[in-house]
N, C-alpha and C positions, 0 to 999 in steps of 0.2 A: 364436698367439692366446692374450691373455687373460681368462679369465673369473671373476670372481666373484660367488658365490652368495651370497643370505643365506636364512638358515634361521631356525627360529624350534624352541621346545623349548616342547610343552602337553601339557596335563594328560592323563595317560593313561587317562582315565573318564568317563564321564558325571556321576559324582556330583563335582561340585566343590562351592566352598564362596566367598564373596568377605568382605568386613573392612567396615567401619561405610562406608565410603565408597564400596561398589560394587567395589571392586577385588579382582583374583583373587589368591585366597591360592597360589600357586606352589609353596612349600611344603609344602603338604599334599599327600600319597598318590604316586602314580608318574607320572613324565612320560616323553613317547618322543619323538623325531625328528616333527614334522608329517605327514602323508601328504604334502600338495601342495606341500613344502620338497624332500621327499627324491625326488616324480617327477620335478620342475624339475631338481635336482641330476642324476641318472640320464639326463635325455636330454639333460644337457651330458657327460655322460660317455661317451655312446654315440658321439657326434662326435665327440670331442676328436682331435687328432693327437699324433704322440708327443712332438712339440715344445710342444705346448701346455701351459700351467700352469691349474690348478683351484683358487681358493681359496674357500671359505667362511668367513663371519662370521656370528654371531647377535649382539644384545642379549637378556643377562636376567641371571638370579643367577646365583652360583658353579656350582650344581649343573648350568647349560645346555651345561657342560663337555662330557658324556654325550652329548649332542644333534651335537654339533661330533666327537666321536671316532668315532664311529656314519659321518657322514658323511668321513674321513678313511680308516677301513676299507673304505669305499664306493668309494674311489680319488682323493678329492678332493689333492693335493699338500699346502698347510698350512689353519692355519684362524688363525681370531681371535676371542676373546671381547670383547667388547664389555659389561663387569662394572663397576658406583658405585651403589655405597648411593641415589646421590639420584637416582640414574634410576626407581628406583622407584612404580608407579603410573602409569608415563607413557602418556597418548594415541598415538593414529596420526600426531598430527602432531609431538609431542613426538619420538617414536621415528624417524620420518624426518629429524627434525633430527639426531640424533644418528649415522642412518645415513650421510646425506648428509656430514655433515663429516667421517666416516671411510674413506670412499669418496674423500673429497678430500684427505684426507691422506697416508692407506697406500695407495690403489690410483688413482692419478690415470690410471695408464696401461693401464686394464681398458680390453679391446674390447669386452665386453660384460657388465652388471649383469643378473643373471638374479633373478626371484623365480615364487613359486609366484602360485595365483591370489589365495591367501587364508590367513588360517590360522584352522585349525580350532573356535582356544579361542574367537576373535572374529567373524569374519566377514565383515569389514568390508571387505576387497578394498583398503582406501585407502594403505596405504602405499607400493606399485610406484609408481603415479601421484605421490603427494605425496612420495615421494623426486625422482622424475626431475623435477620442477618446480624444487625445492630444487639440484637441480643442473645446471637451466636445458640438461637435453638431452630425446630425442625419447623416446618412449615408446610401447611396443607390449603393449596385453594382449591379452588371451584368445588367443593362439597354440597352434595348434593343430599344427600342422605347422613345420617347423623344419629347417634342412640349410647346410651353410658348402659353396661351391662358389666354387674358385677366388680364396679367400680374402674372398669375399663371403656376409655373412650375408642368409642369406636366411626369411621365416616365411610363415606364410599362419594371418590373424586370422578364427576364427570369431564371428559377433556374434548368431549366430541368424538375421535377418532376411537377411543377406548373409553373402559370403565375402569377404574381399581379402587380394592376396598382393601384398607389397612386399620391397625390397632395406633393409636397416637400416644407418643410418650407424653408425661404431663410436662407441663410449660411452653406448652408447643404453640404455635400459631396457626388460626383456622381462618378458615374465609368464607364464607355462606354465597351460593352462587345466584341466589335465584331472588327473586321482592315479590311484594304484595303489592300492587299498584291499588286495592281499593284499602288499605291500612286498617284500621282496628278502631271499633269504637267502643268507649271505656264509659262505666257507671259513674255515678253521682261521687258512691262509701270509696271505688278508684280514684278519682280525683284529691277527695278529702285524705283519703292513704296518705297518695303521692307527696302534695303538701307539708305533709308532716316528717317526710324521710329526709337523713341528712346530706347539704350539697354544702362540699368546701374549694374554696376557690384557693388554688394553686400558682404560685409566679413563679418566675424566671430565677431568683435568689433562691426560691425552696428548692428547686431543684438542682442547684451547684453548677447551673450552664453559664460560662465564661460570654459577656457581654461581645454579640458579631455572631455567636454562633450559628443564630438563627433566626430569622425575619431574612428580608432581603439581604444584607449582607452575608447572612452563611448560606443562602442559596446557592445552589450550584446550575441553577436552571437562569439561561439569557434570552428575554423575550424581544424579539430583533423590532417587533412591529406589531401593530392589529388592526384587522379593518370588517369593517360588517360586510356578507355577501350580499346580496340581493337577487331570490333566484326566482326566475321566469319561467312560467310553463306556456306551453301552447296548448289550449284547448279546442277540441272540434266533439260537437253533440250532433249524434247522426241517428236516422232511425231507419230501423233493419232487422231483418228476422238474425235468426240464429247464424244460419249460412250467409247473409249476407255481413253479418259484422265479421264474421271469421276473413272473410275474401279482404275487407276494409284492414282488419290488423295486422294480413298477412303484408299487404302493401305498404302501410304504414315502417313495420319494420324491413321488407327489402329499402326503403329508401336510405337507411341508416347502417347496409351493410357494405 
């Protein structure tokens, strides 16, 4: 079986910072491994067999290096960066394009495209979907559950309102719903692994994308504005039995009805 993942490399803070056009300065401060790249990652790792191969790919700058050896020490076999100046700025649909055509190049013979549900810096969930469309196969998110039985993958999609559990053809697209907020800590002989596996860095020309396609000009997303909020709570500390904080909250909310 083979699988590849893509990951994504974000800001390691809440305090980020964007550039006259709405875009995230990447550059500034520390970046980590995603949370919901690297659980995605992790529970293709718990499956895998020993025959199976694990590759990972991200899009972003040079420094997404970090992001991609993190998940190589993690156990993934190689990785790929996916690194051009004109990528820069790119939309969810941009970025799919460029995912999509490197998925069609390097990895035509994946049995299965795994992503997380979302990533962190954005939120947007659109990319799993708008890649597996761009590559005209089936798509599975929010999976919750997940197991290869007999060489057949199998998940089961939670949507909230329902459950369904299907059989996935291969080349399909998957999307892992859930993270690990406390992440994973790796040995010394992990580390020295990782180091040792191969990472190639990928441009714009390897992959046949016609120059505009993608960075800000193939975006199809217009960011009109941006402003930081600033949000105010009012606090009151009272002290009160049981019944009387009750009496206190119930007041508090008729004033707001």
């Amino acid at each position: 079986m083979k699988y590849a993942v893509a990951v994504k490399q974000v800001p390691g803070t809440a305090d980020i910072s964007v550039d006259s056009g709405g875009n995230l300065i990447r550059s500034a401060g520390t970046s980590v491994l995603d949370l919901y790249c690297e659980y995605a990652l992790r529970r293709i790792l718990a499956v895998r067999a020993p025959e199976d191969e694990v590759t990972v790919f991200t899009m972003g700058p040079g420094h997404a290096s970090e992001a991609l050896r993190r998940c190589l020490c993690l156990g993934a076999d190689r990785a790929f960066l996916i690194s051009d100046a004109s990528f820069a700025g790119s939309d969810t649909w941009a970025t799919s394009l460029v995912l999509s055509e490197f998925i069609r190049r390097f990895l035509p013979d994946a049995d299965l495209i795994v992503f997380g549900r979302t990533a962190s810096d954005g939120g947007t969930g659109q990319v799993p979907s708008e890649t597996a469309g761009l590559l005209s196969v089936q798509q599975f998110c929010y999976v919750d559950d997940f197991y290869v039985e007999d060489g057949n993958i199998n998940v089961t999609q939670d949507y909230g309102a329902f459950v369904r559990s299907c059989r996935v053809p291969a080349g399909s697209v998957i999307a892992f719903a859930g993270t690990d907020p406390c992440g994973t800590l790796m040995s010394i002989s992990d580390r020295i692994s990782g180091m040792r596996k191969p990472l190639t860095k990928i441009s714009r020309e390897d992959l046949g994308i016609p120059p505009g396609s993608a960075g800000i000009k193939g975006s199809k997303t217009a960011v009109i504005g941006t402003h930081a909020v600033e949000i105010r709570r009012k606090n009151r500390k009272v002290a009160a039995g049981p019944s009387g904080a009750a009496d206190i909250i119930l007041k508090e909310l008729e004033a707001f009805r």
